[in-house]
LOMIPA-503383 format. One record per residue: x, y, z of N, C-alpha, C in turn. Coordinates in nm, 3 decimals. Example, Ala and Ser with C-alpha at 12.3 -4.5 7.8 and 13.67 -1.06 7.14 Angstrom:
<rs>
     n.X     n.Y     n.Z    ca.X    ca.Y    ca.Z     c.X     c.Y     c.Z
   1.319  -0.569   0.780   1.230  -0.450   0.780   1.320  -0.330   0.780
   1.285  -0.225   0.708   1.367  -0.106   0.714   1.290   0.003   0.787
</rs>
This chain:
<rs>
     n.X     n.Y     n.Z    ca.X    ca.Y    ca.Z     c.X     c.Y     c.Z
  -2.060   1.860   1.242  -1.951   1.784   1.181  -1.909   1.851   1.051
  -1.773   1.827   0.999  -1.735   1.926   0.881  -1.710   1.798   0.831
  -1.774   1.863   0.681  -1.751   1.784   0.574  -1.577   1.731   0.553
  -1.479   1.828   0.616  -1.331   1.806   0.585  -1.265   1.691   0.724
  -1.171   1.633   0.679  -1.083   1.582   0.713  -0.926   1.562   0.730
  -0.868   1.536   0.840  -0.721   1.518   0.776  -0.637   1.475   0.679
  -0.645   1.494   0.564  -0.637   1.388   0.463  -0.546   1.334   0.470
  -0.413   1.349   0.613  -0.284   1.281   0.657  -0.354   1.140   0.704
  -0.454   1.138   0.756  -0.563   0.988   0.793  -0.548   0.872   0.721
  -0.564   0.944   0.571  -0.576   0.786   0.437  -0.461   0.794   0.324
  -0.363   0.910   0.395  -0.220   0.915   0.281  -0.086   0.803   0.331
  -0.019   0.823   0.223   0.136   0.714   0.256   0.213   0.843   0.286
   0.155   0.960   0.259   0.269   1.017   0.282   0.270   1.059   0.389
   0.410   1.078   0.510   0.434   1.065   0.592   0.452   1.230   0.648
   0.421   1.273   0.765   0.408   1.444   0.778   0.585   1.443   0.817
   0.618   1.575   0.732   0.737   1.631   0.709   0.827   1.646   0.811
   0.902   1.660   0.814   1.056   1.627   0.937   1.165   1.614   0.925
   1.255   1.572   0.975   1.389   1.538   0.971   1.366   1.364   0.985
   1.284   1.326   1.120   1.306   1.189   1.098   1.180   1.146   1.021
   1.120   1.203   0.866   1.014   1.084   0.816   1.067   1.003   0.718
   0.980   0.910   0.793   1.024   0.786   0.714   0.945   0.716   0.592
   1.011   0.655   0.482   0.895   0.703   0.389   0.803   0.520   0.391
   0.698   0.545   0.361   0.664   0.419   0.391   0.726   0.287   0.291
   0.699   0.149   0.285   0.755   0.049   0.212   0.691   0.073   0.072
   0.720   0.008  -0.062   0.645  -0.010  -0.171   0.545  -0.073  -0.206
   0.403  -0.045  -0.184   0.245  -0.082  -0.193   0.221  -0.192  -0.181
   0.197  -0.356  -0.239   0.228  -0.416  -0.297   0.087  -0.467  -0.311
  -0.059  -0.407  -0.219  -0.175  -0.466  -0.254  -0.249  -0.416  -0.405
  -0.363  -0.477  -0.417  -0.402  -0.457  -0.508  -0.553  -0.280  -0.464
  -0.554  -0.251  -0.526  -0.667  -0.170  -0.500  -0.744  -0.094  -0.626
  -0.855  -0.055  -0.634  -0.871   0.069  -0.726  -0.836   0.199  -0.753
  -0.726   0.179  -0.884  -0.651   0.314  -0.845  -0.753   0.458  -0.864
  -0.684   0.545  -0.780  -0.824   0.668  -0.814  -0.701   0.721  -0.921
  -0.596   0.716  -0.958  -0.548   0.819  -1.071  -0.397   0.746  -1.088
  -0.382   0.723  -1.206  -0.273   0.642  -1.256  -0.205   0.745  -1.366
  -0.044   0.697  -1.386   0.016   0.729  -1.479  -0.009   0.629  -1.588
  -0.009   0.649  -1.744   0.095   0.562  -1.837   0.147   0.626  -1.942
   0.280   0.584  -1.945   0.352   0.578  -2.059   0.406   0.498  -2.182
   0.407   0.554  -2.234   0.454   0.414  -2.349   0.621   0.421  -2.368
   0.629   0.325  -2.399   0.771   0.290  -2.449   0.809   0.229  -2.567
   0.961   0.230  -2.601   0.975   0.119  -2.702   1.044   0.014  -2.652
   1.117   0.055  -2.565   1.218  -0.072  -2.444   1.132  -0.100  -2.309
   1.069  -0.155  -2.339   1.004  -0.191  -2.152   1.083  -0.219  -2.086
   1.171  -0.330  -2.146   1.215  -0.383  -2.001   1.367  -0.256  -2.008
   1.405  -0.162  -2.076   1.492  -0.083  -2.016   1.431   0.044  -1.961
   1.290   0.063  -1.984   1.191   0.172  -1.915   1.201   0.135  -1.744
   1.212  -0.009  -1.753   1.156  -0.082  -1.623   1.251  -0.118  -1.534
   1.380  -0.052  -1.580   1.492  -0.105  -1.526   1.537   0.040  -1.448
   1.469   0.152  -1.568   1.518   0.259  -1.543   1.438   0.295  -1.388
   1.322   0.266  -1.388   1.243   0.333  -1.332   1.272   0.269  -1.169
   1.281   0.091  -1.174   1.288   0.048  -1.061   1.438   0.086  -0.998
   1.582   0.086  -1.041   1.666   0.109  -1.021   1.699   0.288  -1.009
   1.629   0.378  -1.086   1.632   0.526  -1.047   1.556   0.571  -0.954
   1.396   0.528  -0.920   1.308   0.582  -0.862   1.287   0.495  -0.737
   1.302   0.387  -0.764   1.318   0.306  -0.643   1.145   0.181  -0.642
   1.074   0.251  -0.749   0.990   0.181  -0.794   0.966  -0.021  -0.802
   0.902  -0.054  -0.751   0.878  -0.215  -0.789   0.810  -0.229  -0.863
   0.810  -0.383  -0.966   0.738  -0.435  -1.044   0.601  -0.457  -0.988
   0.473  -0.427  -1.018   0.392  -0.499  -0.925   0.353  -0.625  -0.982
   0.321  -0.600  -1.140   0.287  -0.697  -1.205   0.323  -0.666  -1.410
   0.344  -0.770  -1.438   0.347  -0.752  -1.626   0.269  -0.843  -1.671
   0.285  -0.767  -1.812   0.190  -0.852  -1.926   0.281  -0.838  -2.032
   0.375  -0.979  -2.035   0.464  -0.951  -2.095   0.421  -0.848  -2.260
   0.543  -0.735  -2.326   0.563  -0.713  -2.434   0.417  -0.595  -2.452
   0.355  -0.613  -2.320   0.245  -0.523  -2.332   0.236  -0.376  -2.248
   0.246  -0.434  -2.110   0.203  -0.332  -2.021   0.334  -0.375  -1.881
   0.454  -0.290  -1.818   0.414  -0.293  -1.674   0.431  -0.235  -1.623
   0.315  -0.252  -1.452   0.253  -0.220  -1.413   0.314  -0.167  -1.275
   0.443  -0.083  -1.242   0.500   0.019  -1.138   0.392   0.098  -1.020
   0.442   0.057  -0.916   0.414   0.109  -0.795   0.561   0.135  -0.729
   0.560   0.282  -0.644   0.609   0.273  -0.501   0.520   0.302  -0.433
   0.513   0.395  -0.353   0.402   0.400  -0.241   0.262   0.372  -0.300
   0.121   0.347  -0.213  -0.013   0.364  -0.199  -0.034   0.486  -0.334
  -0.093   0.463  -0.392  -0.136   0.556  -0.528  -0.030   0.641  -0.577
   0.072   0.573  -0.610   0.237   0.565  -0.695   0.182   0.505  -0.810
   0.115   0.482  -0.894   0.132   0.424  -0.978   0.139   0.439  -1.132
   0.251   0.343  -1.251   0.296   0.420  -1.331   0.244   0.233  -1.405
   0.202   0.310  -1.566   0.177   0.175  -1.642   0.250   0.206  -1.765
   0.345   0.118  -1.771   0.465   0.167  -1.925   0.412   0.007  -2.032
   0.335   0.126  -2.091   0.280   0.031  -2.215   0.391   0.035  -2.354
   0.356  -0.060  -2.390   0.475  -0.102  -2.579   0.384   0.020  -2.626
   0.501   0.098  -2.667   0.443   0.201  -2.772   0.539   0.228  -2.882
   0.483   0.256  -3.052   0.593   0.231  -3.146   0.691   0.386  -3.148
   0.649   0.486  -3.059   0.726   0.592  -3.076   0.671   0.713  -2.936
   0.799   0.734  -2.896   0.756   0.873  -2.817   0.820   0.985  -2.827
   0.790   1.130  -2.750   0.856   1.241  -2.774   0.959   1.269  -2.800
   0.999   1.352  -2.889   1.161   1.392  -2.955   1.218   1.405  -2.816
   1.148   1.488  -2.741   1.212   1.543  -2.622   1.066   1.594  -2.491
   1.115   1.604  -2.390   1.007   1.583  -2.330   0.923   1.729  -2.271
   0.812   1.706  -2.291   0.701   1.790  -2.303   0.738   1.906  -2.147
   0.633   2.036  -2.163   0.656   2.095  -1.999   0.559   2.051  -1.915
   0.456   1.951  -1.942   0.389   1.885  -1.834   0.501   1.749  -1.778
   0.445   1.769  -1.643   0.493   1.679  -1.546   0.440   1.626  -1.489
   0.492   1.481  -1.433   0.405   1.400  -1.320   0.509   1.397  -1.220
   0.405   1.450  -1.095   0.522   1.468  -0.947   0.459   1.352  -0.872
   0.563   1.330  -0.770   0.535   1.188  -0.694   0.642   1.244  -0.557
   0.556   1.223  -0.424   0.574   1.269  -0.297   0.686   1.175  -0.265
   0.801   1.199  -0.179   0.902   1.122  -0.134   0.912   1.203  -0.002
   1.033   1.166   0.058   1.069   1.243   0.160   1.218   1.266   0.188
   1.261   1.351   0.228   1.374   1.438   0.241   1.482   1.329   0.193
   1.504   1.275   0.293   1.601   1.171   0.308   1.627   1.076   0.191
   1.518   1.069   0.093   1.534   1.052  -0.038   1.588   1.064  -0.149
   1.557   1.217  -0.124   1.630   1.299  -0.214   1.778   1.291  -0.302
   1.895   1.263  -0.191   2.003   1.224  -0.234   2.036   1.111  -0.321
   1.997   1.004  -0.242   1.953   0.877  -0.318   1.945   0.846  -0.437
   1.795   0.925  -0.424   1.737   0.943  -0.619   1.816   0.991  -0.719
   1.878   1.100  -0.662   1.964   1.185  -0.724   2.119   1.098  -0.809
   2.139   1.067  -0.692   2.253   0.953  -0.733   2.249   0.861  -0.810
   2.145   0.785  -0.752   2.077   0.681  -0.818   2.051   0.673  -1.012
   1.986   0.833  -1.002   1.956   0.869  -1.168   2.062   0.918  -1.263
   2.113   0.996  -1.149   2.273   0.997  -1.206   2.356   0.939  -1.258
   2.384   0.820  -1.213   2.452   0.678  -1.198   2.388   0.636  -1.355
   2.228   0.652  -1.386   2.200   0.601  -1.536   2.196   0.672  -1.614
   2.221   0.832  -1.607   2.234   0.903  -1.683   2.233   1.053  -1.600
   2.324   1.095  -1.625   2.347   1.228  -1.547   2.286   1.309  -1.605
   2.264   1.342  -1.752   2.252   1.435  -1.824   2.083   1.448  -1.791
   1.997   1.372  -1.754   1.889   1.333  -1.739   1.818   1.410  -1.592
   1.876   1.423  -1.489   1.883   1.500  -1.398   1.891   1.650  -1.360
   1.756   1.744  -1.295   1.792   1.864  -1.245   1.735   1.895  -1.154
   1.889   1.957  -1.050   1.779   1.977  -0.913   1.929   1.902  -0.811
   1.899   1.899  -0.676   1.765   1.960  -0.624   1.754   2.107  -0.621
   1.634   2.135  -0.612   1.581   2.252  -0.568   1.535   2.256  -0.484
   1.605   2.409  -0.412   1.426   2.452  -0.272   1.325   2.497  -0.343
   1.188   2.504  -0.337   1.105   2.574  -0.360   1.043   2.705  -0.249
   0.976   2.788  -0.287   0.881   2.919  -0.224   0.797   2.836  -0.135
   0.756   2.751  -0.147   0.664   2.658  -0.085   0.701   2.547  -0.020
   0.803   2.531  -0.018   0.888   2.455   0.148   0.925   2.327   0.091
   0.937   2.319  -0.051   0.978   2.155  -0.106   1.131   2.166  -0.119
   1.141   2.039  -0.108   1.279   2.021  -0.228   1.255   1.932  -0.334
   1.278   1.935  -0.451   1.245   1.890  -0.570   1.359   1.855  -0.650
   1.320   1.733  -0.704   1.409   1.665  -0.815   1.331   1.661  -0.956
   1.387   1.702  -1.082   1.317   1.631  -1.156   1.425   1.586  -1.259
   1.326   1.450  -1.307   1.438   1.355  -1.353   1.337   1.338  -1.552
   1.417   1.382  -1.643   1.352   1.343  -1.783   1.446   1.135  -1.806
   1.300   1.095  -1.809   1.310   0.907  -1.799   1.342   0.880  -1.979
   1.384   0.812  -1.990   1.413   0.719  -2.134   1.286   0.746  -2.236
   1.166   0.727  -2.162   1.094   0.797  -2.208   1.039   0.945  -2.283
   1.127   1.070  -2.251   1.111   1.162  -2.227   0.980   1.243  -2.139
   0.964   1.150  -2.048   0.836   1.237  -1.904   0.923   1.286  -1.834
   0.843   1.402  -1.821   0.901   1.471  -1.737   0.892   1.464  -1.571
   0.993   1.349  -1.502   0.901   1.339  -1.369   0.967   1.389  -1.289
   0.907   1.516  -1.117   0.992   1.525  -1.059   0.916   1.461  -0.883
   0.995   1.460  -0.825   0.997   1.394  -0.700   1.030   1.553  -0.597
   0.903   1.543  -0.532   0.887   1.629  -0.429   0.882   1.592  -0.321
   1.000   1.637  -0.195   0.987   1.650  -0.066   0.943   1.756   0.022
   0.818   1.758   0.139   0.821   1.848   0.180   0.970   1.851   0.302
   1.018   2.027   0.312   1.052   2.011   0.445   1.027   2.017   0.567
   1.092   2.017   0.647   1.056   2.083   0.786   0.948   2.255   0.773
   0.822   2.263   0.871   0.779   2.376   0.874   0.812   2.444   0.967
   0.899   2.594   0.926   0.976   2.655   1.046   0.860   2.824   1.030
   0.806   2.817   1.094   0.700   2.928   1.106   0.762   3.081   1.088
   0.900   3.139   1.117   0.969   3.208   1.058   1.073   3.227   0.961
   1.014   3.114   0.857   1.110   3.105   0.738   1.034   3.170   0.666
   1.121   3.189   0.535   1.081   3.282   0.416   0.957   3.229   0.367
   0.954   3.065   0.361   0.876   2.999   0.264   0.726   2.985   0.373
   0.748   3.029   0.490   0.601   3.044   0.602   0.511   3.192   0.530
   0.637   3.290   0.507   0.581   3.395   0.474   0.530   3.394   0.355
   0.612   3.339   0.194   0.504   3.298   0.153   0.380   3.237   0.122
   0.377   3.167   0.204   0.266   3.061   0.191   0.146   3.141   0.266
   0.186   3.273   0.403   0.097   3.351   0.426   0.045   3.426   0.330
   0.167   3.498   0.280   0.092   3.583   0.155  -0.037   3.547   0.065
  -0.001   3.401   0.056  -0.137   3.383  -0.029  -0.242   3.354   0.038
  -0.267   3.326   0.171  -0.375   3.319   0.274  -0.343   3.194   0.348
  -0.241   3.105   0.349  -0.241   2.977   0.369  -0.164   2.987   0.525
  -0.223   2.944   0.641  -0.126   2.931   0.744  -0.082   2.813   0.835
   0.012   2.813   0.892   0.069   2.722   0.948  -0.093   2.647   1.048
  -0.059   2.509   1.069  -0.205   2.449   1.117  -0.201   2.522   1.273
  -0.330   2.514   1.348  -0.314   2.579   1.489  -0.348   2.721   1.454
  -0.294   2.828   1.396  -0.281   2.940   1.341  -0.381   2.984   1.277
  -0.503   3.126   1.347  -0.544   3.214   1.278  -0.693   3.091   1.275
  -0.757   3.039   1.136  -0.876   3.070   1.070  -0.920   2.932   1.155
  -0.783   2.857   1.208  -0.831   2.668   1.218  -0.748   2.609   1.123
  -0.818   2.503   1.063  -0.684   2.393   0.965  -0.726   2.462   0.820
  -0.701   2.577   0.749  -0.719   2.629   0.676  -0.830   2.626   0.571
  -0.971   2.637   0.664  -1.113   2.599   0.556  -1.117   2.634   0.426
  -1.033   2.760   0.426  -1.086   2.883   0.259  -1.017   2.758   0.192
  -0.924   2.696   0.209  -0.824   2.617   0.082  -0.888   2.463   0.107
  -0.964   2.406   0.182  -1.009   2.250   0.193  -1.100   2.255   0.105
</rs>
């Protein structure tokens, strides 16, 4: 037996395509294994931003203190009262998995509250398309879709180059990288 697994088994995120669909917004409670927070000085316009741009739900507040954002299964973002944040926003980022069909959406969506706030999409070398959106906050967050895997695209060949191959292909489900 190998210590590895599919880790598509215990994810929300849905394997890449034309038709994936992305799952609903979390709404149980669980132990998160890895959370965002940010602070703010406007919660409730942090919270407006976030549910109306990102597509994010309330899960729960404490008023004037903390709240507490989910979309998918380990989505989660905690925008605490804070008396000051970045002039402008830092080059670390927090990415959060979506899917294709998303993309536009978000885009619009963030647009619609501030255009200037928006860049992207992008393809990536590595088969994404990517949004990233700087929040009221100044975080830097972007939203990654994988695409379709077309085994003679550019982005197959890179991903060979670095040893990584399509599943089925060559070593098995790629041990050197699990």
């Amino acid at each position: 037996m190998s210590d590895y697994y599919n880790a598509f088994d215990m994810s929300p995120v849905p394997a890449p395509g034309p038709d994936a669909v992305p799952p609903e917004p979390f709404r149980g409670i669980y132990g998160m294994p890895a959370f965002v927070t940010i602070p703010t000085r406007d919660m409730e316009a942090s919270a407006d931003f976030w549910i109306r741009g990102f597509g994010f739900i309330e899960l729960f507040s404490i008023p004037g203190r903390l709240v507490h954002l989910r979309r998918w299964a380990f989505q989660d973002v905690l925008l605490v009262q804070g008396a000051s944040v970045p002039e402008q926003a830092p080059a670390l980022s927090v990415s959060f998995a979506c899917v294709l069909s998303q993309i536009d959406s978000l885009v619009e969506n963030c647009r619609a509250l501030n255009p200037e706030l928006v860049e992207g999409p992008t393809d990536t070398p590595w088969n994404t398309r990517d949004v990233e959106v700087i929040t009221p906050e100044n975080a830097r967050i972007v939203f990654t879709a994988a695409k379709p895997f077309d085994p003679a695209s550019q982005e197959a060949r890179n991903l060979e180059a670095i040893g990584i191959a399509p599943p089925g292909v060559g070593r098995g489900d790629n041990e050197e990288h699990a």
